[in-house]
C-alpha positions in Angstrom: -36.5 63.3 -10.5 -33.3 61.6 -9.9 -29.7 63.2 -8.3 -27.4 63.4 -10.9 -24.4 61.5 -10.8 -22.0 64.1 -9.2 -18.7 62.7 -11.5 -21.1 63.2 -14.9 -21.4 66.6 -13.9 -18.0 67.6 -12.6 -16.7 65.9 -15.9 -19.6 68.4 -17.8 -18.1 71.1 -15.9 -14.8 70.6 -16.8 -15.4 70.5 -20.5 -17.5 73.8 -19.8 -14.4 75.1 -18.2 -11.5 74.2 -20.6 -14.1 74.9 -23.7 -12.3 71.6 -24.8 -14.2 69.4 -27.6 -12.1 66.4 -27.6 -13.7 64.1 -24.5 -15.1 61.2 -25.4 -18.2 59.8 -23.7 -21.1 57.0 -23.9 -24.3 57.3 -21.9 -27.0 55.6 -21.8 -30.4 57.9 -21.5 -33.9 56.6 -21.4 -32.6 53.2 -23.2 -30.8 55.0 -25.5 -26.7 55.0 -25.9 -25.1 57.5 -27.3 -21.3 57.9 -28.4 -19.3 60.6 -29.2 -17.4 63.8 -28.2 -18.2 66.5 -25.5 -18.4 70.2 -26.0 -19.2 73.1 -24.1 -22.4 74.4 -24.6 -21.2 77.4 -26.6 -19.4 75.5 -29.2 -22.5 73.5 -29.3 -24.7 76.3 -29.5 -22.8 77.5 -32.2 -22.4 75.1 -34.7 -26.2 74.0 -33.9 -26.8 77.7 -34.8 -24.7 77.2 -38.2 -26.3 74.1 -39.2 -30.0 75.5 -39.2 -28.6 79.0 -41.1 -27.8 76.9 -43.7 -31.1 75.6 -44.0 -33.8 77.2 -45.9 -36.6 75.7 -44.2 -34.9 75.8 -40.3 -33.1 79.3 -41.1 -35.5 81.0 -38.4 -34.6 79.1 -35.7 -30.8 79.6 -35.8 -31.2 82.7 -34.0 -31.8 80.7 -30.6 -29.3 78.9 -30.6 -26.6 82.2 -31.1 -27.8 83.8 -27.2 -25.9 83.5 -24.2 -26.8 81.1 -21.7 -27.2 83.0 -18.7 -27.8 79.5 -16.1 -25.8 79.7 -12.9 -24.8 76.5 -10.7 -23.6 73.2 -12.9 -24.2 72.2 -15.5 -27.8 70.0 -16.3 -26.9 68.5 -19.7 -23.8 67.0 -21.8 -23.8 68.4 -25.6 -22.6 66.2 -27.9 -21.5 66.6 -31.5 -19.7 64.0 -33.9 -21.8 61.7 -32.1 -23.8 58.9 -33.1 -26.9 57.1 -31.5 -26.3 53.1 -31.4 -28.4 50.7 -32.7 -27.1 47.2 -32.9 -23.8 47.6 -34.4 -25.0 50.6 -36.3 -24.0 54.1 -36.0 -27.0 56.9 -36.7 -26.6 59.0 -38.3 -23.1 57.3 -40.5 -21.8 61.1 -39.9 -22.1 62.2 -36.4 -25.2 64.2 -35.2 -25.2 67.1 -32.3 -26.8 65.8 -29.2 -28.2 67.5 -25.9 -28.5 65.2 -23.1 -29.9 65.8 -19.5 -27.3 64.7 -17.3 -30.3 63.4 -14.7 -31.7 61.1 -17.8 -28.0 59.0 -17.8 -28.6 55.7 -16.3 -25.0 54.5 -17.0 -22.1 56.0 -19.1 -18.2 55.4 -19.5 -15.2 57.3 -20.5 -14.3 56.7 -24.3 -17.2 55.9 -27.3 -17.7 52.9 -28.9 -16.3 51.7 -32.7 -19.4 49.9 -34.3 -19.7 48.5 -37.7 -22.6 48.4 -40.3 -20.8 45.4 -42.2 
């Protein structure tokens, strides 16, 4: 297992914090890069929780999503949501997906996410 960066995490913990939704990130985790917003994990929680309500097959499972995380110390993963996985200059999915990321998998990441076009 590898130490976390200790700047990924105190940027994590300041979204946590200021239960802010509006910092923008790409990471790069197990060849993967991913681009989008932060949010705390409540707010991720939470509209994770809403998405799988809606849904007749996944309705059971929103329930999970709705308790309290009771973790002490810092946080272990970044939550994404408007966020989009990028595949040559393709965004996936076109509307943003909701994304939970274990800050220890992030081999390299920058302030800001990336425009891309599927043209």
């Amino acid at each position: 297992m590898s130490k976390p960066d200790e700047l990924l995490v105190d940027i994590a913990a300041l979204v946590e914090s200021g239960h802010s939704n509006q910092m923008s990130l790409t990471v790069v985790a197990c060849g993967a890069v991913i681009t989008g917003r932060l949010a705390p994990e409540s707010v991720w929680r939470q509209r994770v929780s809403e998405v799988l309500a809606d849904s007749d097959r996944l309705s059971d499972f929103s329930a999970m999503f709705t308790a309290a995380s009771d973790k002490e110390g810092p946080p272990r993963h970044l939550h994404f949501h408007v966020a989009r996985i990028l595949q040559g200059t393709v965004g996936i999915p076109e509307t943003g997906g909701m994304y939970r990321v274990a800050i220890e998998d992030v081999s390299a990441w920058t302030i800001g996410d990336f425009s891309y076009s599927d043209h």
